[in-house]
N, C-alpha and C positions, 0 to 999 in steps of 0.2 A: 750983412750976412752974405755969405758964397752963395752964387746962385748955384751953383748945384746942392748946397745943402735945403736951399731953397725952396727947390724941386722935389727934393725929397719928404723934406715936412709936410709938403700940400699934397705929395701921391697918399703920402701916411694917413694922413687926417680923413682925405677922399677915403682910402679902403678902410678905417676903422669906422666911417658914416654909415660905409653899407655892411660893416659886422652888426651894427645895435641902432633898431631901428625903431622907436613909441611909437605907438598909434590909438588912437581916440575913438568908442563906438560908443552914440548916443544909446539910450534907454527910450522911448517913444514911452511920453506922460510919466515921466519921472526923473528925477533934478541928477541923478546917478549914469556915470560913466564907466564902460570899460576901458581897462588901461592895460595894454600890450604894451610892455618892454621886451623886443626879439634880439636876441645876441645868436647866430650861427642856426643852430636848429632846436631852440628852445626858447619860449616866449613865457614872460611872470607875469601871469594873467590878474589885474587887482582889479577894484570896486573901485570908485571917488566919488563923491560929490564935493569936493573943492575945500573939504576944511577934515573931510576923514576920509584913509584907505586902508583897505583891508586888500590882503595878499588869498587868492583863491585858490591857483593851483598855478604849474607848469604846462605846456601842452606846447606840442611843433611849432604850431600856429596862431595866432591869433583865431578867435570866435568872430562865425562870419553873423549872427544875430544874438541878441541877447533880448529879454522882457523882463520883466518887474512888476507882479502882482503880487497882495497880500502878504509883504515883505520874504517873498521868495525870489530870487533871481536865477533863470534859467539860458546858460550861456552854451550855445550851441556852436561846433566846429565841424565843416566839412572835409570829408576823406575819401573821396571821390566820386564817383557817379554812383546815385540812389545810397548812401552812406552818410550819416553822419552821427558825430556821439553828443549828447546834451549832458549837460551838469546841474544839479539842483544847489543852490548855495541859499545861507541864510545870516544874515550880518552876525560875526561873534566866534563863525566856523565851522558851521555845521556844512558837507560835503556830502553830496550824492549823486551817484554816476560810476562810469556814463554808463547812458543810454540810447541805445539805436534807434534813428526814425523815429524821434518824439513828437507826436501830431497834435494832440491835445492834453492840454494838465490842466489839474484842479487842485490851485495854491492853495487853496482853506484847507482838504482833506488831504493835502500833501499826495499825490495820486495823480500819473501819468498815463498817457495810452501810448505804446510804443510800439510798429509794426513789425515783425518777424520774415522770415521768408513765405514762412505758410498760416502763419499764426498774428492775433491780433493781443499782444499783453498788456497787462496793467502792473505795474511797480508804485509800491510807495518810496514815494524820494529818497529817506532818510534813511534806508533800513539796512541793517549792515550784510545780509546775506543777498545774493544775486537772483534769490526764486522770486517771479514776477506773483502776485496778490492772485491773480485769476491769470488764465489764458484761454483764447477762441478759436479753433479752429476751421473759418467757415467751409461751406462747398461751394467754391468758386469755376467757375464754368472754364477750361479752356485756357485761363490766363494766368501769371503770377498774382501774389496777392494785392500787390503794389498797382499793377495793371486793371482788378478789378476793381477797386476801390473808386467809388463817385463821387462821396463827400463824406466827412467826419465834424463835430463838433460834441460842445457840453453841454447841458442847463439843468437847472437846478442837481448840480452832482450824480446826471445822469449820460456817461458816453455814450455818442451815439455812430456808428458808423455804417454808410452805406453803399454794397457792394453789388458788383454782376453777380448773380447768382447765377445755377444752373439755368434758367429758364429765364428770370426775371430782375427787375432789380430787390434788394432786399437788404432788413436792415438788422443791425444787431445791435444790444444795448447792455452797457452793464454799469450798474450805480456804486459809486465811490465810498468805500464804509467809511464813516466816521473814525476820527485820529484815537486811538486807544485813552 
């Protein structure tokens, strides 16, 4: 072969390596992978666990986290600072998303808490309109809502989150209704 034809196969090869690029994001406690195939500014976001894949969706980028409880998967990608969209998936196709600031979910009752600018909402995964199930307005002292927030978690299907209030710290709570 000519070397300059050479040279050119191997430039080619190099700049089509960095057009389409996989990449692999473990699941923590579960046998399931994400699989990012990125070609230019579109990534084919799929499921694996090495003998089945299911195709999820498109998105710019690869998901910078992903979890797996009670056969939900919730694949989260960041879009810049204090931003990011989450997706609810369910093996078969079931699609829900996105969602902003998703802090705590509750895979049994399918049921999110996602933080707002000024507000604290809840969404069920699944649900094909974008009005969040409940929303909270707290009275936060002074700071964004982002800013006041101390800690958030669940138990037993009851969100809990706790924020700078006016005076004090303070919490707020609101439990997950049952899946229709």
């Amino acid at each position: 072969m000519h070397p300059l034809v050479q040279a050119l196969a191997t430039l080619l090869l190099g700049l089509s390596a960095g057009l389409c690029q996989a990449e692999l994001l473990g699941i923590p406690g579960s046998q399931w992978q994400v699989e990012s195939d990125c070609r230019k500014s579109a990534c084919e976001v799929s499921l694996t666990d090495g003998a089945t894949t299911e195709q999820v969706l498109q998105f710019p980028s690869p998901p910078s986290h992903a979890s797996h409880e009670s056969g939900i998967f919730l694949l989260t990608f960041g879009c810049g600072t204090a931003c990011s969209a989450t997706y609810a998936y369910k093996l078969g196709g079931s699609l829900g998303g996105p969602f902003p600031l998703v802090e705590v979910a509750d895979s049994e009752r399918e049921v999110l808490m996602s933080l707002g600018d000024s507000s604290v909402r809840f969404y069920r995964m699944f649900e094909a309109n974008d009005k969040p199930l409940y929303e909270i307005t707290p009275e936060f002292g002074g700071y964004s809502l982002l800013e006041s927030i101390a800690d958030t978690g669940i138990e037993d299907h009851v969100f809990r989150v706790t924020y700078q209030g006016k005076a004090d710290l303070e919490m707020l709570e609101y439990e997950a209704p049952p899946l229709p």
